[in-house]
C-alpha positions in Angstrom: 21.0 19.9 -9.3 20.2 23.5 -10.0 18.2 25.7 -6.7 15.1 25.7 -9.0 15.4 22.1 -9.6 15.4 21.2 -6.0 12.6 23.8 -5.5 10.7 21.6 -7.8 11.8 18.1 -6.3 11.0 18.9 -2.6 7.5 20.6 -3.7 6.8 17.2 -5.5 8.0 15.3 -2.8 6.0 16.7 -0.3 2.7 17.1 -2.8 2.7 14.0 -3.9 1.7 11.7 -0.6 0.0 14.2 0.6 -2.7 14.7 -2.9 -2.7 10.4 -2.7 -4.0 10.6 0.7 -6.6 13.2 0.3 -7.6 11.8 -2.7 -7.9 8.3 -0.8 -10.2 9.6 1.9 -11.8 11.5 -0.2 -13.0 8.7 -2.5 -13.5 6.7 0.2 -15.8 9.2 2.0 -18.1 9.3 -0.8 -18.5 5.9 -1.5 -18.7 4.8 2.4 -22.3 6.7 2.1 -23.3 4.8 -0.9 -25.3 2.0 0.3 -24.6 -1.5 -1.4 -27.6 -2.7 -3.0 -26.6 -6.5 -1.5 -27.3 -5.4 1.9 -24.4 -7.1 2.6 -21.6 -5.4 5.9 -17.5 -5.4 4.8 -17.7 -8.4 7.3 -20.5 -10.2 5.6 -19.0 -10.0 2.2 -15.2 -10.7 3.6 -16.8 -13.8 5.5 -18.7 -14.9 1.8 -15.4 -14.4 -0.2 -13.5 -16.5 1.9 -15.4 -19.1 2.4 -16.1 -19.3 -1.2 -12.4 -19.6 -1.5 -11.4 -22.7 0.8 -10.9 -19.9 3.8 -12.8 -20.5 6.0 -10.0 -20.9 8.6 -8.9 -17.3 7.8 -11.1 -15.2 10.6 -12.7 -11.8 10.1 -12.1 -9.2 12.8 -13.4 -5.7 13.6 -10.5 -3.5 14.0 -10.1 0.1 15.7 -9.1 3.0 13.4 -9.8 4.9 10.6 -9.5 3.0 7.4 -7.2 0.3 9.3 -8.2 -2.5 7.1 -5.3 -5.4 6.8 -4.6 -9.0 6.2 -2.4 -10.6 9.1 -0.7 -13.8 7.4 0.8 -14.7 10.2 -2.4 -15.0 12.4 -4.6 -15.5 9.1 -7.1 -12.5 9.9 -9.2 -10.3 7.6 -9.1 -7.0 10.1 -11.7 -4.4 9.0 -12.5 -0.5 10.0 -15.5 -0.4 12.2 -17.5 1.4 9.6 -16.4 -1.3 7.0 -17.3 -4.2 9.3 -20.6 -2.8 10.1 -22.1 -1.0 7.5 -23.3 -2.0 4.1 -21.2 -0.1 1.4 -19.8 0.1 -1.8 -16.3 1.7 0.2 -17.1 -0.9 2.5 -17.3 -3.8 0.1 -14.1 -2.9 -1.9 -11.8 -2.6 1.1 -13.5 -6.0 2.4 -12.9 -7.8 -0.8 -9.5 -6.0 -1.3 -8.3 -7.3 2.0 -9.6 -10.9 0.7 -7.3 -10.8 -1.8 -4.5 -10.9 0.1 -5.3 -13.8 1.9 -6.1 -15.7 -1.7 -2.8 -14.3 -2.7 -1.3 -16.3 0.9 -2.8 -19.4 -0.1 -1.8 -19.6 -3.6 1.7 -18.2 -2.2 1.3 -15.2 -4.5 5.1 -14.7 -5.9 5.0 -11.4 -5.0 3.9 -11.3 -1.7 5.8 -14.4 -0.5 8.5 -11.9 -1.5 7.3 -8.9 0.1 7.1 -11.0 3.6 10.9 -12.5 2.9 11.8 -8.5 2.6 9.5 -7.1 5.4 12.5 -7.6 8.3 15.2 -6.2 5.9 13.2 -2.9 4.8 12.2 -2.5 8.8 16.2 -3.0 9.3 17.4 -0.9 6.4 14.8 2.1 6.5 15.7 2.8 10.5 19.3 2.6 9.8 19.9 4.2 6.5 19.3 7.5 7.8 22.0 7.3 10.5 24.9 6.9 8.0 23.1 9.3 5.5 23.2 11.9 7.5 26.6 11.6 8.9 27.7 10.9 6.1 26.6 13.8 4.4 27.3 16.3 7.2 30.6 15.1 7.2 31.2 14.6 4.3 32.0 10.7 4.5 31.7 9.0 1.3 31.8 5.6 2.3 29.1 6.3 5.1 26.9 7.4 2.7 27.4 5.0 0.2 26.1 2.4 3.1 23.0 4.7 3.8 21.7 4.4 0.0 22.6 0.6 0.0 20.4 0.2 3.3 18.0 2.6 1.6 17.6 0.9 -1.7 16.7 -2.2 0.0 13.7 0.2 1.4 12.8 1.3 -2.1 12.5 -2.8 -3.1 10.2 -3.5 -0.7 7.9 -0.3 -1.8 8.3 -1.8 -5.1 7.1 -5.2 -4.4 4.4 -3.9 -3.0 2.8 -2.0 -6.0 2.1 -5.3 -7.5 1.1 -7.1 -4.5 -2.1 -4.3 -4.3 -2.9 -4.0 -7.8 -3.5 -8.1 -8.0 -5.5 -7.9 -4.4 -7.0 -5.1 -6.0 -7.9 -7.0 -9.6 -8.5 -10.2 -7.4 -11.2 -8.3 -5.5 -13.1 -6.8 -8.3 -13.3 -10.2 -9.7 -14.8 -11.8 -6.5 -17.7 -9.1 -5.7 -18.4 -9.2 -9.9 -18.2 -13.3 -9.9 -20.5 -13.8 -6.9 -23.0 -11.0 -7.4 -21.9 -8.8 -4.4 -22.4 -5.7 -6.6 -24.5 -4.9 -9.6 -23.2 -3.5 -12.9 -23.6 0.3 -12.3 -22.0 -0.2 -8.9 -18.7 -1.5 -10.2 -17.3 1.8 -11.5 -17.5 2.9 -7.7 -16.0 0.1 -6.4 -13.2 0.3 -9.1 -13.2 4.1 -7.7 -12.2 2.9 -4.2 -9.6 0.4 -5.0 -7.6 2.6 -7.5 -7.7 5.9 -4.8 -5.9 3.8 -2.5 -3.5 1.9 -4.8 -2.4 5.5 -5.5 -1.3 5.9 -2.0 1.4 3.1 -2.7 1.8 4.6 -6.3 2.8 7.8 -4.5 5.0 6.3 -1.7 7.1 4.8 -3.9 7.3 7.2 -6.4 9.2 9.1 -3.3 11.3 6.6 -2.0 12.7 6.8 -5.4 12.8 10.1 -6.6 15.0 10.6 -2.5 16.9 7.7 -3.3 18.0 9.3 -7.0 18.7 12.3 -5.6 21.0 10.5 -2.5 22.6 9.1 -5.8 23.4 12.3 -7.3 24.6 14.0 -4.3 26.9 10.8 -4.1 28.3 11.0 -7.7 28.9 14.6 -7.1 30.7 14.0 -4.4 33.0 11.4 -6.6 33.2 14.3 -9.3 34.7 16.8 -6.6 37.5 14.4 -6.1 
């Protein structure tokens, strides 16, 4: 790989997550200050969807931080941002829906996710570990070393992967539950479709890197090969 290549690859690389998550908050920003025209809070509307869903076991939960909305499978909780539990917004009413979706997704054992959960330990395993024998193998110059720090990385770049679809469907799931019971009005859906696709990008762009550094781990490693 030529200088300007790798001029080109590390200014993407480093662009890239950054322009997702200003785009994210930015988005999100806007539309937090557009009121819904339901009335209804993030809580309200994540309490409606999953109820109309056969969820009512699943609880809804204010949680600290800024935009720290998440499903918990394992303790079936809907955890919203303060803002989005309290406040009635579009923002508000996309992440709250969003975050529905992936509990509709657990109870229809979504393919995808179920994955996803069967690959969360590895990827934790594999992405604190691949570094280690990347590194020395590189400084070193160990093949074999390396070889077993792209393995252990690759398994980090299928769990990205998985999850691209896993948020798109919460994401298409979502849009069809504030449409199908009336949360949102016709001119507010564009808004909402806004929100959901600024943050999907922010999963777009993460693995779009893990790949683009686990091709260029590749390369370095086939060069390596070619030396010999």
């Amino acid at each position: 790989m030529s200088t300007a290549m790798y001029i080109v690859y590390f200014i993407v690389l480093l662009l890239l997550p950054i322009y997702a998550q200003m785009k994210v908050k930015r988005t999100y920003k806007r539309y937090s200050q557009v009121r819904s025209t339901s009335g209804m809070t993030g809580a309200e509307v994540a309490r409606l969807i999953l109820d109309q869903n056969g969820l009512s076991n699943v609880r809804v939960v204010e949680q600290q931080g800024f935009l720290s909305d998440h499903y918990n499978p394992a303790t079936k909780t809907v955890a919203l941002s303060t803002h989005n539990y309290h406040e009635a917004s579009v923002a508000g009413t996309a992440v709250a829906a969003h975050e529905c979706g992936h509990a509709i997704q657990h109870k229809e054992a979504y393919s995808f996710l179920t994955l996803r959960s069967k690959l969360v330990p590895v990827a934790n395993i594999s992405s604190n570990a691949s570094w280690i024998f990347i590194m020395i193998g590189l400084i070193a110059t160990i093949q074999p070393l390396l070889l077993v720090g792209i393995v252990l990385l690759a398994a980090g770049v299928v769990f990205q992967l998985v999850t691209l679809p896993v948020e798109f469907d919460a994401s298409k799931r979502a849009m069809n539950q504030i449409v199908e019971h009336g949360i949102i009005r016709n001119e507010e859906e564009p808004y909402a479709r806004k929100v959901l696709s600024a943050a999907a990008l922010t999963y777009v762009a993460a693995a779009a890197t893990a790949v683009m550094e686990l091709l260029r781990l590749v390369l370095i490693y086939t060069g390596m090969n070619n030396e010999d």
